[in-house]
MIGUMAR-338589 format. One record per atom (N, C-alpha, C): residue in one letter; atom name; x, y, z. Coordinates in nm, 2 decimals. Atoms other than C-alpha are relative to their C-alpha. Example, Ala and Ser with C-alpha at 12.3 -4.5 7.8 and 13.67 -1.06 7.14 Angstrom:
2
+------+------+--------+--------+--------+
| rest | atom |   east |  north |     up |
+------+------+--------+--------+--------+
|    a |    N |   0.09 |  -0.12 |   0.00 |
|    a |   CA |   1.23 |  -0.45 |   0.78 |
|    a |    C |   0.09 |   0.12 |   0.00 |
|    s |    N |  -0.09 |  -0.11 |   0.00 |
|    s |   CA |   1.37 |  -0.11 |   0.71 |
|    s |    C |  -0.08 |   0.11 |   0.08 |
+------+------+--------+--------+--------+
END
This chain:
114
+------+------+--------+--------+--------+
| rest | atom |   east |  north |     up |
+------+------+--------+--------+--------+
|    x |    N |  -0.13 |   0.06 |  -0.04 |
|    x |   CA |  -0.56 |   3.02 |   0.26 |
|    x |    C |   0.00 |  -0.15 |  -0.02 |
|    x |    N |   0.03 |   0.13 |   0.02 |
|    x |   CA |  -0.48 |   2.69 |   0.17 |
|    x |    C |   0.07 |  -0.08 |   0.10 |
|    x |    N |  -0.05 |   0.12 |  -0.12 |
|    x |   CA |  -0.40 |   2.38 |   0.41 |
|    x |    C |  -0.01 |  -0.11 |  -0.02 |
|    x |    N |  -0.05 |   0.09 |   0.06 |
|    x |   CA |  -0.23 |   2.14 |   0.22 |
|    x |    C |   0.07 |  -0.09 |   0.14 |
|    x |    N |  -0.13 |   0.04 |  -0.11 |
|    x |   CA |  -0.07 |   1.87 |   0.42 |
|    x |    C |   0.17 |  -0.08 |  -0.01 |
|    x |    N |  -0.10 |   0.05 |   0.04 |
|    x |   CA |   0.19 |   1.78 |   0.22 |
|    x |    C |   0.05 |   0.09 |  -0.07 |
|    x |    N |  -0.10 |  -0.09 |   0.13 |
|    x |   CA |   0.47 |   1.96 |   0.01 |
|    x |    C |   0.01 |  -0.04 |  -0.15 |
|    x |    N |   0.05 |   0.06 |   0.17 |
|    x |   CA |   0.36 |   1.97 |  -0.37 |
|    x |    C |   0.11 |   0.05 |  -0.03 |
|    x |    N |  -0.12 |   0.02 |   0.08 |
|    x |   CA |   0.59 |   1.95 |  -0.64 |
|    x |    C |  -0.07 |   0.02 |  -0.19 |
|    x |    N |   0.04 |  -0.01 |   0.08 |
|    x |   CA |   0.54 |   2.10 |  -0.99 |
|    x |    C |   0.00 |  -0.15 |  -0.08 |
|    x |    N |   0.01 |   0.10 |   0.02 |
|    x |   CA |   0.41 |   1.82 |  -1.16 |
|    x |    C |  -0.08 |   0.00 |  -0.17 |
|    x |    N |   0.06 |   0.00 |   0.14 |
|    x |   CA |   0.25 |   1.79 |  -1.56 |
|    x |    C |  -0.01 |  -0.14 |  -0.03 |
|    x |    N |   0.06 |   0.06 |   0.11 |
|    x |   CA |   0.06 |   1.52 |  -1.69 |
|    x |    C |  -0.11 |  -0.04 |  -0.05 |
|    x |    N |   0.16 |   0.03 |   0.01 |
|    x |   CA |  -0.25 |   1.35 |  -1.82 |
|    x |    C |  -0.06 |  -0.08 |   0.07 |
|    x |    N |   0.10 |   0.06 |  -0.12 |
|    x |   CA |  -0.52 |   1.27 |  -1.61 |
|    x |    C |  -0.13 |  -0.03 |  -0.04 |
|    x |    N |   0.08 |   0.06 |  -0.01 |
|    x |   CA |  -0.78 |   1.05 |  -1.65 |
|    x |    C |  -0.12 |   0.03 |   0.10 |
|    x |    N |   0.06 |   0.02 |  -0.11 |
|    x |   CA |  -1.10 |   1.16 |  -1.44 |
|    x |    C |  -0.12 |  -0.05 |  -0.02 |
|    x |    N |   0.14 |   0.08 |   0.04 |
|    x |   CA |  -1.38 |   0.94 |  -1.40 |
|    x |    C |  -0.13 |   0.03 |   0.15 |
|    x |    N |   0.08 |  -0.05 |  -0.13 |
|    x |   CA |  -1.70 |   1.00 |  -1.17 |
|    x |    C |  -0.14 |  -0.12 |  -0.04 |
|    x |    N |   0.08 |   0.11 |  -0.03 |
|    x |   CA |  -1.91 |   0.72 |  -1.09 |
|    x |    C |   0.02 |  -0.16 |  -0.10 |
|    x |    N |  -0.07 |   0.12 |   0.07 |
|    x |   CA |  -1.71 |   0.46 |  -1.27 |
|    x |    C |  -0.02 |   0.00 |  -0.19 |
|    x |    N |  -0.02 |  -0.05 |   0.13 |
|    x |   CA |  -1.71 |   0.66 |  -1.61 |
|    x |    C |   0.09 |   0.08 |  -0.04 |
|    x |    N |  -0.11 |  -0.09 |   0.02 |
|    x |   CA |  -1.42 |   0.84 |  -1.76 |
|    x |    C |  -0.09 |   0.13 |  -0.04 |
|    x |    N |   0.05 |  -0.10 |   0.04 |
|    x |   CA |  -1.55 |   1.21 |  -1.77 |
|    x |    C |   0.06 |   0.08 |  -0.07 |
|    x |    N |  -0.04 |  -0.06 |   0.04 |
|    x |   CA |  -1.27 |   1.42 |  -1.88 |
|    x |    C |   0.16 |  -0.05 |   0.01 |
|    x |    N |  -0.15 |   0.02 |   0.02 |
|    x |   CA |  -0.91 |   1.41 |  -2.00 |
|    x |    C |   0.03 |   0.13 |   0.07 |
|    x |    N |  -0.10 |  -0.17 |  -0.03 |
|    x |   CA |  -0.68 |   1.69 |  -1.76 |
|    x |    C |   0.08 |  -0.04 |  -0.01 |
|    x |    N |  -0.13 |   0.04 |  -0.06 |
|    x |   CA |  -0.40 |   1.77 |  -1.67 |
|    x |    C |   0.02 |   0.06 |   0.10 |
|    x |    N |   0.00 |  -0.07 |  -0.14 |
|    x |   CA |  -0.22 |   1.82 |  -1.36 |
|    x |    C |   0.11 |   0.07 |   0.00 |
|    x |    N |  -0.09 |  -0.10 |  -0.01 |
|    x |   CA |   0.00 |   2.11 |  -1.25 |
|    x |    C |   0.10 |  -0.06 |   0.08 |
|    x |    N |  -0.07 |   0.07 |  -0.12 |
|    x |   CA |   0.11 |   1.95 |  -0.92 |
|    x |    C |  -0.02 |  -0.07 |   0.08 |
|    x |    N |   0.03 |   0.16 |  -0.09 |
|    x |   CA |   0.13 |   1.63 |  -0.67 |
|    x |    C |   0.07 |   0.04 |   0.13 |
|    x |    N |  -0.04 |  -0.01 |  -0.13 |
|    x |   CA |   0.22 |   1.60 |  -0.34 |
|    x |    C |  -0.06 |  -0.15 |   0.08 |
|    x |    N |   0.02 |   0.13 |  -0.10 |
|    x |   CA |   0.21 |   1.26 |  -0.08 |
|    x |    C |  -0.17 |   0.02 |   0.01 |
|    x |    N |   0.16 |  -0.05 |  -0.02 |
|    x |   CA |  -0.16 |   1.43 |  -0.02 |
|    x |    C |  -0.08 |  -0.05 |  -0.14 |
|    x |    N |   0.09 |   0.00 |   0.14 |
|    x |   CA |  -0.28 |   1.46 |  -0.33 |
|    x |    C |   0.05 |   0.12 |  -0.13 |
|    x |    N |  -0.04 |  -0.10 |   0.11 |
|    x |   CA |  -0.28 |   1.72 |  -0.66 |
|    x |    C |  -0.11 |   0.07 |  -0.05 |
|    x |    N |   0.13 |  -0.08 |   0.05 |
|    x |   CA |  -0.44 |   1.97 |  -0.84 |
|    x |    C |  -0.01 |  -0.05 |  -0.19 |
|    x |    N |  -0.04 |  -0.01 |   0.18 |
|    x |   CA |  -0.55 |   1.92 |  -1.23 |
|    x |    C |  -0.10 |   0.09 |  -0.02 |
|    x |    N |   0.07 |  -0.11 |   0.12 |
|    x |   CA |  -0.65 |   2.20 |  -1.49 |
|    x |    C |  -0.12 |  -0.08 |  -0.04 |
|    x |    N |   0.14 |   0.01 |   0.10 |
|    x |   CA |  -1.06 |   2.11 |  -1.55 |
|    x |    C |  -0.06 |   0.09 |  -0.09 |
|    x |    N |   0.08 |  -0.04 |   0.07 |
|    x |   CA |  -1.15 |   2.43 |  -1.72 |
|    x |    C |  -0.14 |   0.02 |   0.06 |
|    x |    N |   0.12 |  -0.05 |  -0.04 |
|    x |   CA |  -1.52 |   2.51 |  -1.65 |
|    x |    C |  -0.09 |  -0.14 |   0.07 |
|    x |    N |   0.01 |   0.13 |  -0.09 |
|    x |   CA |  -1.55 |   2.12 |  -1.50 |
|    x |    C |   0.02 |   0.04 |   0.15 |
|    x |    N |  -0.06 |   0.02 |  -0.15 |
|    x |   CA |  -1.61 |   2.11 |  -1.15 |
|    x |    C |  -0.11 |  -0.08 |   0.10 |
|    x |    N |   0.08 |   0.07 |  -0.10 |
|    x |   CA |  -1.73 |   1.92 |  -0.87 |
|    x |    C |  -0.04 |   0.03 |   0.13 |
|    x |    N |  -0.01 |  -0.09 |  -0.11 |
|    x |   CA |  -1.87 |   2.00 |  -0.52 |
|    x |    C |   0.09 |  -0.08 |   0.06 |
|    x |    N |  -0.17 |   0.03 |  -0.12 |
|    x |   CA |  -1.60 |   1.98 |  -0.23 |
|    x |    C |  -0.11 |  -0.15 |   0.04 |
|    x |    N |   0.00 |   0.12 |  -0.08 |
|    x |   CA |  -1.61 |   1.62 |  -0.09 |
|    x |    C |  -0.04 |  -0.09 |  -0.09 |
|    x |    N |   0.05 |   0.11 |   0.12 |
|    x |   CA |  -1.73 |   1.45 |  -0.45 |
|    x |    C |   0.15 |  -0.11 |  -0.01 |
|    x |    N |  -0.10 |   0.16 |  -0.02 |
|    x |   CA |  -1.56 |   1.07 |  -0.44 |
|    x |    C |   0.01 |   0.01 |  -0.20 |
|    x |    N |  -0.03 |   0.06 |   0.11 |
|    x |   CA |  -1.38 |   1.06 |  -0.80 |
|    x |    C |   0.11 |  -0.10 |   0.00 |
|    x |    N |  -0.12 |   0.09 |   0.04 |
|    x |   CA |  -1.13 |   0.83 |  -0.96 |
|    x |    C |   0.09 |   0.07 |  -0.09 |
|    x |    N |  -0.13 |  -0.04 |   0.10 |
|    x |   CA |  -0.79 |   0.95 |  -1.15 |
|    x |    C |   0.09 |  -0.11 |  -0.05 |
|    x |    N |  -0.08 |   0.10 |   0.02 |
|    x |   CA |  -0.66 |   0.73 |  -1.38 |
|    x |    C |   0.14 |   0.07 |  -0.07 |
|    x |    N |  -0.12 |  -0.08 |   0.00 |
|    x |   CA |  -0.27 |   0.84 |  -1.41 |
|    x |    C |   0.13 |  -0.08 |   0.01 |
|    x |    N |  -0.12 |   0.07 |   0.01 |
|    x |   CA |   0.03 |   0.74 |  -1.53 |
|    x |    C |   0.17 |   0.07 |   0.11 |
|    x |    N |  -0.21 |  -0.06 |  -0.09 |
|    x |   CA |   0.40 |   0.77 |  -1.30 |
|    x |    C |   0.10 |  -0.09 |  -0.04 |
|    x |    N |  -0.13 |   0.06 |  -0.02 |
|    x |   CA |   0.71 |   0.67 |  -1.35 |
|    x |    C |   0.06 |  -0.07 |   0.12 |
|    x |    N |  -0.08 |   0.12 |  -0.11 |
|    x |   CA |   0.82 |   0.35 |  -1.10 |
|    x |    C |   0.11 |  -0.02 |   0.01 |
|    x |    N |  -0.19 |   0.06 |   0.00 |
|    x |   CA |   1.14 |   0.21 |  -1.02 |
|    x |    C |   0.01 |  -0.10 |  -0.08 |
|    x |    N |   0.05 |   0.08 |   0.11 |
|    x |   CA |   0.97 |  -0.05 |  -1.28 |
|    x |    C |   0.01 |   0.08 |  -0.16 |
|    x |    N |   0.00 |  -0.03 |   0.11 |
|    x |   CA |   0.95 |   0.19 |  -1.53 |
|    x |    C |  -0.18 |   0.06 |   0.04 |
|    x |    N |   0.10 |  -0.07 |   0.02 |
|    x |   CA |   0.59 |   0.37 |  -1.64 |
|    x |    C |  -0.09 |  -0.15 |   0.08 |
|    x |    N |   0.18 |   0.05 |  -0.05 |
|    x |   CA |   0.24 |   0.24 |  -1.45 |
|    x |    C |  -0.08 |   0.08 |  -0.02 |
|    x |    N |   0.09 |  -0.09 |  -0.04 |
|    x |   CA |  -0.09 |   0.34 |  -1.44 |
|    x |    C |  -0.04 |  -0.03 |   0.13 |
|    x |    N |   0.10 |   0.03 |  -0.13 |
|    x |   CA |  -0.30 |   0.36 |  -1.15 |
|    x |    C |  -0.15 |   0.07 |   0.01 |
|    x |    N |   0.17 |  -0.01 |  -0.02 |
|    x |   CA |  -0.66 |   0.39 |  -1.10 |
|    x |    C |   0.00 |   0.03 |   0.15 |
|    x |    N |   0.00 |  -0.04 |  -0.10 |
|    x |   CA |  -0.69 |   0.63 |  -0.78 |
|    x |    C |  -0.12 |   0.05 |   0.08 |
|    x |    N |   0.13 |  -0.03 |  -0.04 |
|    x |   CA |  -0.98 |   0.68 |  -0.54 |
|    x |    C |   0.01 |   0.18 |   0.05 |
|    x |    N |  -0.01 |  -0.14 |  -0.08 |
|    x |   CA |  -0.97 |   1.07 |  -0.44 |
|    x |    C |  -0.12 |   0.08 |  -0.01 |
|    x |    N |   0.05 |  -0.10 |  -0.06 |
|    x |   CA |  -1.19 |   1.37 |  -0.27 |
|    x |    C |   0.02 |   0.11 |  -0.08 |
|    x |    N |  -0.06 |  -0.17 |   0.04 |
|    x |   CA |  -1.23 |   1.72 |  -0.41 |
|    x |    C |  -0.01 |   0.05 |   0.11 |
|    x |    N |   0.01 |  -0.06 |  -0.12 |
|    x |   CA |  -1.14 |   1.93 |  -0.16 |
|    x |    C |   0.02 |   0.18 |  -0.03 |
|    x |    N |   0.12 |  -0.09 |   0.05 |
|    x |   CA |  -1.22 |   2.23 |  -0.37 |
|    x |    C |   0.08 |   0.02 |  -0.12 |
|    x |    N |   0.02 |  -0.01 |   0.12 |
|    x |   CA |  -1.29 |   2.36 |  -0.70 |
|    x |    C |   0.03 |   0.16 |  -0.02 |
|    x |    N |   0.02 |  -0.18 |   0.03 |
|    x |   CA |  -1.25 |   2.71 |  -0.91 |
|    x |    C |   0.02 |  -0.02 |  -0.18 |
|    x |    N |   0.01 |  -0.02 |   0.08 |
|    x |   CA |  -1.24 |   2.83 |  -1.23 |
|    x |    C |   0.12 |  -0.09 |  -0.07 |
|    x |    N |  -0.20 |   0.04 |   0.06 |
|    x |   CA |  -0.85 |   2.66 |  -1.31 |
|    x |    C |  -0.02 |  -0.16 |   0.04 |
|    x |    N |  -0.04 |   0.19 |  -0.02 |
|    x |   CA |  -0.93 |   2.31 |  -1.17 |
|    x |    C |  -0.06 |  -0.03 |   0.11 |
|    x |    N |   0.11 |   0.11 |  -0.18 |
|    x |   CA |  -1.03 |   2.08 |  -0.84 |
|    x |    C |   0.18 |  -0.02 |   0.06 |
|    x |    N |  -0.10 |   0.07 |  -0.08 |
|    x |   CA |  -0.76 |   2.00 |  -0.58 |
|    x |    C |  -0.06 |  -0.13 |   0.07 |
|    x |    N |   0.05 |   0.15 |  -0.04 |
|    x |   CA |  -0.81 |   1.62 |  -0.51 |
|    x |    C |   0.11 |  -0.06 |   0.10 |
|    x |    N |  -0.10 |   0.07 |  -0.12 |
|    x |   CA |  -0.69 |   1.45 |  -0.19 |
|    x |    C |  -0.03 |  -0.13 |  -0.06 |
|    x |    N |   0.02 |   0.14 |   0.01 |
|    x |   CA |  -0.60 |   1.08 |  -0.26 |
|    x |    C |  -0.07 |  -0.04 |   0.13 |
|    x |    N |   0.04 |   0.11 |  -0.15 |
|    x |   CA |  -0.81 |   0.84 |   0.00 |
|    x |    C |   0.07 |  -0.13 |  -0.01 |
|    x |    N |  -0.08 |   0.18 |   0.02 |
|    x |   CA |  -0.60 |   0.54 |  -0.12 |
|    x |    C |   0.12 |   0.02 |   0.03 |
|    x |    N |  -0.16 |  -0.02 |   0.05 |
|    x |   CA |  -0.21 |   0.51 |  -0.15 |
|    x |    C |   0.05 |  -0.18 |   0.10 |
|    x |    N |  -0.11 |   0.09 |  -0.06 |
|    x |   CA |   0.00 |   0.20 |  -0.12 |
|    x |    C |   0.13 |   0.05 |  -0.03 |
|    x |    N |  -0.16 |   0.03 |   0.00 |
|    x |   CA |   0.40 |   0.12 |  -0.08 |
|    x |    C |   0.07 |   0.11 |  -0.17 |
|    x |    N |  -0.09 |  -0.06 |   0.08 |
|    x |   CA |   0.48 |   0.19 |  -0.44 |
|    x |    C |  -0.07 |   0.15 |  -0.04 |
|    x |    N |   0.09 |  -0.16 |   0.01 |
|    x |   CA |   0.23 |   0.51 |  -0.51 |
|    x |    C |   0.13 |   0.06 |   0.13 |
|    x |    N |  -0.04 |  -0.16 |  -0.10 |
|    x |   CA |   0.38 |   0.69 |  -0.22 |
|    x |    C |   0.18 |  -0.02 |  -0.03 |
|    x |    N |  -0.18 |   0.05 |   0.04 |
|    x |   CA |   0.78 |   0.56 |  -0.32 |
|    x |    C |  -0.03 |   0.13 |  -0.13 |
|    x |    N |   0.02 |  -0.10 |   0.17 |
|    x |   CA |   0.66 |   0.71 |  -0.67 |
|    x |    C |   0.05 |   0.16 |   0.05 |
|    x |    N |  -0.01 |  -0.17 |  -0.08 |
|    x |   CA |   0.58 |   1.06 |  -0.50 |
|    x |    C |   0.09 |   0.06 |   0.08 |
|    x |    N |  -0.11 |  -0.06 |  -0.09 |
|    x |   CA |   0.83 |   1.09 |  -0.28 |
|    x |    C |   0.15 |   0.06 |  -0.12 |
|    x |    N |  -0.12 |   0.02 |   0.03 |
|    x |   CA |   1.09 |   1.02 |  -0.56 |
|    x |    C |  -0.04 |   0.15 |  -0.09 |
|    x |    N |   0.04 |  -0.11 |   0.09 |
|    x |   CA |   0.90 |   1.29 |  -0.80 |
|    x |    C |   0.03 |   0.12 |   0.08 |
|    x |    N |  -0.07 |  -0.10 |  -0.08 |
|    x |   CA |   0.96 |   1.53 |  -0.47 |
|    x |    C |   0.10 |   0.02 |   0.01 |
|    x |    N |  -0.16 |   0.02 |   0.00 |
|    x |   CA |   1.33 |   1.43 |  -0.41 |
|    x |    C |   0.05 |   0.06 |  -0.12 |
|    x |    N |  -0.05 |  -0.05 |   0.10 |
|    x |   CA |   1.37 |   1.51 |  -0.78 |
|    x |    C |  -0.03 |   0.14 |  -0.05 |
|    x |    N |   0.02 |  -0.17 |  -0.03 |
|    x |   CA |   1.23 |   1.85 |  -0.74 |
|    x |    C |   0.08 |   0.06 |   0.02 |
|    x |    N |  -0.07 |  -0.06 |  -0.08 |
|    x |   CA |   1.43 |   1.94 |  -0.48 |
|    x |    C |   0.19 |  -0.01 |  -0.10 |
|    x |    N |  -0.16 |   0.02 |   0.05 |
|    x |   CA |   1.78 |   1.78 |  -0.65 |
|    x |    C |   0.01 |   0.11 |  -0.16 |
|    x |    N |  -0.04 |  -0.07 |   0.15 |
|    x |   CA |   1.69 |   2.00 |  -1.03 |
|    x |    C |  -0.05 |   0.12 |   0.08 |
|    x |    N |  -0.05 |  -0.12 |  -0.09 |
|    x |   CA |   1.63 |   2.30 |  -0.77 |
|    x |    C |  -0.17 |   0.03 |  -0.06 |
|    x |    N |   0.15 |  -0.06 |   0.09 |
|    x |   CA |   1.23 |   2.36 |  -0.89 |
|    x |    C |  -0.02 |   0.04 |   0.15 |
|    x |    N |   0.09 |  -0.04 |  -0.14 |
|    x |   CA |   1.00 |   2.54 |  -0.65 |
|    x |    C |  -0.05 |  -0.07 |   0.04 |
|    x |    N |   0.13 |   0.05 |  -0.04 |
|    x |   CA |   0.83 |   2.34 |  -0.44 |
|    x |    C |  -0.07 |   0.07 |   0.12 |
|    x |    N |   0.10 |  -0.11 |  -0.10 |
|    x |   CA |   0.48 |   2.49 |  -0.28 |
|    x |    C |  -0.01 |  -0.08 |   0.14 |
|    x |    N |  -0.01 |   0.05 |  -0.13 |
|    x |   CA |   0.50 |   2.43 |   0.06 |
|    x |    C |  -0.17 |   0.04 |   0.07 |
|    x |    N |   0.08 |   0.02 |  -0.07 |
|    x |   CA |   0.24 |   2.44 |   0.34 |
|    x |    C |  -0.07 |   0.21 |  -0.01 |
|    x |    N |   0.00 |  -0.14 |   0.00 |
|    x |   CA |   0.05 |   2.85 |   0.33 |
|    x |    C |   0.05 |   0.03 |   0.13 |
+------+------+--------+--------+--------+
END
């Protein structure tokens, strides 16, 4: 059962992940949430609680940024890692919120809590 703590929101893009301050693999992610997201690694995986970085581009109220993110796996499987952010400022979580808002307003599924 999973025990998200936030409402994800289908989400697609490329993800940068790096593990010990080296880029390891290009993903991508399915979906985001104020918490965190999952991305597609394929046969990549980390144990639960491994400290990586995601470097990832979002759309601001500036227009496109990246961001270089500190996050947790909080677990792994054959499809990918779910990674909790441990960081987030002002505009990161404005970002996410607005990517959920815009969920909800083009009517998409968003995965809620199990």
């Amino acid at each position: 059962m999973e025990q998200r703590w936030s409402v994800r929101a289908p989400f697609t893009t490329q993800v940068i992940l790096h593990h010990n301050a080296l880029p390891v693999a290009v993903c991508t992610s399915s979906d985001i949430g104020l918490g965190g997201l999952f991305i597609k690694t394929g046969p990549l995986t980390y144990p639960r609680n491994s400290v990586l970085h995601i470097d990832i581009e979002l759309n601001t109220e500036l227009g496109p940024k990246r961001f270089l993110l500190e996050t947790t796996v909080v677990f792994s499987s054959g499809a990918g890692m779910g990674l909790m952010f441990l960081e987030s400022n002002s505009e990161i979580t404005r970002t996410i919120r607005q990517l959920l808002l815009d969920a909800v307003d083009h009517e998409m599924p968003i995965m809620t809590l199990a």
